[in-house]
Backbone as JSON, one array per atom type, in Angstrom:
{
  "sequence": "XXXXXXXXXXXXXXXXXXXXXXXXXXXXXXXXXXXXXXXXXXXXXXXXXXXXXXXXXXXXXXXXXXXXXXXXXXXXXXXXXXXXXXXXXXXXXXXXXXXXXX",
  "N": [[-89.55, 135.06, 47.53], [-91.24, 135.73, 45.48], [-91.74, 132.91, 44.55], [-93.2, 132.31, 47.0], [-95.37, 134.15, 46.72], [-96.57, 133.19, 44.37], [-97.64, 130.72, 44.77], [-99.15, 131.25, 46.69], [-100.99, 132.8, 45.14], [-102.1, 130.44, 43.31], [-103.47, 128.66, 45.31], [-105.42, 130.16, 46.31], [-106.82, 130.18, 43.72], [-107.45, 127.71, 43.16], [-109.14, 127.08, 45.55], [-111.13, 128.92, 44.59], [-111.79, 127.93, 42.25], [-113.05, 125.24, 43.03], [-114.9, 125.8, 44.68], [-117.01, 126.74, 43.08], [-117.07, 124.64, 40.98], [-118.57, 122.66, 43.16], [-120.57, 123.97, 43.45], [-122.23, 123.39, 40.98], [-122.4, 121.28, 41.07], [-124.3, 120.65, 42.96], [-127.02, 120.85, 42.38], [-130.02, 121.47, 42.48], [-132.92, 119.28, 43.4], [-136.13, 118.31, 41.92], [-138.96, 117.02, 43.15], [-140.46, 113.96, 41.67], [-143.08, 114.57, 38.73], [-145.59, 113.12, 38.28], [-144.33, 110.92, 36.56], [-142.29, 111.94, 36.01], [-138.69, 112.66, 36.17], [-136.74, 115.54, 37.16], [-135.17, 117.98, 36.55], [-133.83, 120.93, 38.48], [-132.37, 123.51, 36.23], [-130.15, 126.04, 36.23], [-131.19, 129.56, 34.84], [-131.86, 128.39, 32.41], [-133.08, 126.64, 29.26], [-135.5, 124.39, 28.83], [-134.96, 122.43, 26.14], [-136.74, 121.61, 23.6], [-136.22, 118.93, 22.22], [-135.38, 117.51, 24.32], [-137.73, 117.9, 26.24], [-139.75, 116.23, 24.72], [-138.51, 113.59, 25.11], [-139.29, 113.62, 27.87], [-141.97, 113.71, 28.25], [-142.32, 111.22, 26.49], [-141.46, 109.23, 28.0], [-142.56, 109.47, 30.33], [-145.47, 109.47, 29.98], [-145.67, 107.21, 28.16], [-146.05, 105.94, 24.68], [-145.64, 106.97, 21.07], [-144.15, 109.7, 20.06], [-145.39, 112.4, 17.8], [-145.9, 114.46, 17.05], [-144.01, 117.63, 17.84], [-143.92, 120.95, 19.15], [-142.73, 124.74, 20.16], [-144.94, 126.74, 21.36], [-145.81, 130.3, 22.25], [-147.21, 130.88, 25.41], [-148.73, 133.18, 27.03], [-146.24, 134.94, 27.29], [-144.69, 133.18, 27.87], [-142.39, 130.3, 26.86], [-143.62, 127.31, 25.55], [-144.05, 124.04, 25.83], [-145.37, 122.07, 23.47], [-146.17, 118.3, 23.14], [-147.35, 116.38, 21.33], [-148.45, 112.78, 21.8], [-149.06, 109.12, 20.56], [-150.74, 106.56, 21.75], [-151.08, 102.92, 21.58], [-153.82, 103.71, 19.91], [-154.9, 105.75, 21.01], [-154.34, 109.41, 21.42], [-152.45, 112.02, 22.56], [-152.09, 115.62, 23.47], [-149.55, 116.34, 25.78], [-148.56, 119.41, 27.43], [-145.61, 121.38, 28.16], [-143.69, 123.42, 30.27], [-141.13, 125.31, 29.0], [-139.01, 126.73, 30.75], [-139.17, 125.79, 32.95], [-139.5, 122.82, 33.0], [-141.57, 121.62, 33.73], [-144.38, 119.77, 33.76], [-147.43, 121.47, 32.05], [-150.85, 122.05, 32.52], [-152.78, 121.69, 29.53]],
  "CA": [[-90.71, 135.92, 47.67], [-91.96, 135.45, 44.08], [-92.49, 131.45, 45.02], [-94.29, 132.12, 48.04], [-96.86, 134.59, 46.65], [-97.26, 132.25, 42.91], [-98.08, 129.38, 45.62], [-100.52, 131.63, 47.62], [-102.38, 133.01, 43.9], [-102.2, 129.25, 42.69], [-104.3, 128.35, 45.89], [-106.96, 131.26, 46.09], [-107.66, 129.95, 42.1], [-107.87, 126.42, 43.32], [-110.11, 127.43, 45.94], [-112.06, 129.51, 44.07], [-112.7, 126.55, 40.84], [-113.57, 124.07, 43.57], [-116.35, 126.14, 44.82], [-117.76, 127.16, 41.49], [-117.48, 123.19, 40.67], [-119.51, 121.92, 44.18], [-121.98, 124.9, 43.13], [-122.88, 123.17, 39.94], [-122.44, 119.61, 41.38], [-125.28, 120.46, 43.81], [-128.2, 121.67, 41.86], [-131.73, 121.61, 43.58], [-134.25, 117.79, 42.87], [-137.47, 118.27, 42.46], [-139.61, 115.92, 43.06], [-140.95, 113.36, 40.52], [-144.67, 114.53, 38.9], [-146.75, 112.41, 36.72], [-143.32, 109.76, 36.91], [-140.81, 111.98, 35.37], [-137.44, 113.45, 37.03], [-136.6, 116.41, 36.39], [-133.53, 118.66, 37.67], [-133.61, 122.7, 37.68], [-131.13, 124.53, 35.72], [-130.62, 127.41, 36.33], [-131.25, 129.98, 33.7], [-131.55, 127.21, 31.41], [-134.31, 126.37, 29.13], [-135.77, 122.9, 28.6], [-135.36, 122.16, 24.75], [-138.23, 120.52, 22.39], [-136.48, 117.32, 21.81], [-135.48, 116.79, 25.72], [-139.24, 117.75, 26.55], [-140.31, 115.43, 24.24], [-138.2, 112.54, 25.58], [-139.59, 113.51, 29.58], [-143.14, 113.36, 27.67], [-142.92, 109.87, 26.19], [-141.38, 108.56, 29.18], [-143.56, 109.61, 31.4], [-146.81, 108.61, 29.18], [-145.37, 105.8, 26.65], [-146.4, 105.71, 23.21], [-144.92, 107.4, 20.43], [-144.1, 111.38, 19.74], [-145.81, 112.83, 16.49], [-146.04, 116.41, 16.71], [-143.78, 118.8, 19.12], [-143.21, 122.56, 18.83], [-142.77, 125.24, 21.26], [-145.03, 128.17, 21.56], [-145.63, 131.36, 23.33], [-148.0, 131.64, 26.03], [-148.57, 134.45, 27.99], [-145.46, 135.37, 27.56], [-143.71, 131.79, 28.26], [-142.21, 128.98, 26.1], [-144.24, 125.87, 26.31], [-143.36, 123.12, 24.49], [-146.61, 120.64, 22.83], [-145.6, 117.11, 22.53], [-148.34, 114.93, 20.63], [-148.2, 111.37, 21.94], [-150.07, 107.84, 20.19], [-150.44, 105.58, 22.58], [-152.56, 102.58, 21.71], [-154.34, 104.32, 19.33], [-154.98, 107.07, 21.59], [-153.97, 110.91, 21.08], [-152.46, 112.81, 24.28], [-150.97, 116.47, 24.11], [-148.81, 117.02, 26.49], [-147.48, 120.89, 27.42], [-144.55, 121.3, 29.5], [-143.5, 124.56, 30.81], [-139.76, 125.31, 28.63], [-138.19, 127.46, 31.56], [-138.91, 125.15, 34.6], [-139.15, 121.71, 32.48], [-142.53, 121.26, 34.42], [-145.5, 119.68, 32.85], [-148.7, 122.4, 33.02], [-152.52, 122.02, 32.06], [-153.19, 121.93, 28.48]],
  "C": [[-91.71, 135.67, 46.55], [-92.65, 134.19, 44.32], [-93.49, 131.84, 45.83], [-95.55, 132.91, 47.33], [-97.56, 133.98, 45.22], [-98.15, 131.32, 43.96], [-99.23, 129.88, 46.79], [-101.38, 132.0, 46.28], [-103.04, 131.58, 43.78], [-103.33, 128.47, 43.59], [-105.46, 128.8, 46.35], [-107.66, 130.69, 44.67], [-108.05, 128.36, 42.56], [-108.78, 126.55, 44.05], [-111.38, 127.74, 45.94], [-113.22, 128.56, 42.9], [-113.36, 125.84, 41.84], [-114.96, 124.54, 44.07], [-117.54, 126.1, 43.89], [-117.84, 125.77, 41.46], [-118.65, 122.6, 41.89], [-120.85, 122.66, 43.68], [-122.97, 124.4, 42.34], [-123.32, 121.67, 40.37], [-123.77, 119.52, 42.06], [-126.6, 120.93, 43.4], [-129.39, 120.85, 42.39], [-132.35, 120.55, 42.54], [-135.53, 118.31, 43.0], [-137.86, 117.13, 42.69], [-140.65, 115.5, 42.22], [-142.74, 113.84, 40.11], [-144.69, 114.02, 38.1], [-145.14, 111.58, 36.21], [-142.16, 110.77, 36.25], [-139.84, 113.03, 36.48], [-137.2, 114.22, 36.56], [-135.29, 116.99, 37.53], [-133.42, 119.8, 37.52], [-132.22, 123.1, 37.38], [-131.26, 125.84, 35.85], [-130.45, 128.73, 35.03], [-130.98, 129.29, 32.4], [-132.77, 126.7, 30.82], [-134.23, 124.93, 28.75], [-135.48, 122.66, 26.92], [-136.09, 121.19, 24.55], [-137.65, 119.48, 22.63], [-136.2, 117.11, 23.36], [-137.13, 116.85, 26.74], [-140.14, 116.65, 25.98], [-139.99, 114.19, 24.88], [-138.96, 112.04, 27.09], [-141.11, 113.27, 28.92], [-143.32, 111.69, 27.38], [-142.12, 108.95, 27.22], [-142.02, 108.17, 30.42], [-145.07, 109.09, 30.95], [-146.83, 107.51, 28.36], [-146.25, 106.64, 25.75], [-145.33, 106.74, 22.37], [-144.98, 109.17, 20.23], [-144.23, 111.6, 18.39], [-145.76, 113.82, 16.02], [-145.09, 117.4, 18.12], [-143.19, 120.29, 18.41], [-143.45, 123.49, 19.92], [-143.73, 126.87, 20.56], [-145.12, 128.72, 22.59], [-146.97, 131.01, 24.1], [-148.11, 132.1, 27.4], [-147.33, 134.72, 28.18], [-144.37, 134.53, 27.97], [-143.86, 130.82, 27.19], [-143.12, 128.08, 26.71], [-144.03, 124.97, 25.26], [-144.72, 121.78, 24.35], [-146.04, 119.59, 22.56], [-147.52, 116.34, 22.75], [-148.27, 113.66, 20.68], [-149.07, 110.49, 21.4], [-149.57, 107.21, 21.29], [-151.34, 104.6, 22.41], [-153.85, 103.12, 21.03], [-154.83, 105.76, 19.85], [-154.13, 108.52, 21.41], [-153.8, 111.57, 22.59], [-151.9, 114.05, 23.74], [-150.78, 116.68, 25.35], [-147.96, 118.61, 26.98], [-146.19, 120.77, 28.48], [-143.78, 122.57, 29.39], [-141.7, 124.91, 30.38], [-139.03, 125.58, 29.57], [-138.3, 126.26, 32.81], [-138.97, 123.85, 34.32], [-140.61, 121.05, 33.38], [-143.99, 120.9, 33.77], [-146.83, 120.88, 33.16], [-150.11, 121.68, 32.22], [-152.34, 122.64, 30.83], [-153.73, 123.46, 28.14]]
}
């Protein structure tokens, strides 16, 4: 009796992980803007240096200046690119990893 109902818990928990695992396995693509990939997390914020990396990937040249401030009430993260002697900021939206308008 004891066997049989360890061997029915043991397979409700296996059950249960494998879901929870496909759940995470399957997280929602956006689609590529301004060339970079991006992947939503959920309740998950973008950090500075991985914003920075989707920044100079997506524009080349080098990263000089990044820091995140507030606005309106949302992280945004500034990355300062040279490119070619040229000067770009870049913003990109911390919570959704989405580049926005300066």
């Amino acid at each position: 009796m004891f066997r049989a109902l360890f061997r029915i818990v043991l397979m409700l928990s296996l059950v249960t992980a494998s879901g929870a695992w496909a759940a995470v396995s399957t997280q929602d693509r956006i689609k590529p803007e301004h060339g970079m990939e991006q992947t939503v997390l959920a309740a998950a914020d973008v950090s500075l240096k991985h914003a920075a990396a989707m920044a100079k990937k997506s524009h080349g040249g080098k990263v000089v200046k990044a820091e995140t401030k507030n606005r309106g009430g949302r992280k945004v993260h500034h990355i300062r690119l040279v490119n070619e002697g040229r000067v770009k900021t870049i913003v990109i939206d911390a919570a959704t990893g989405r580049e926005v308008s300066p």
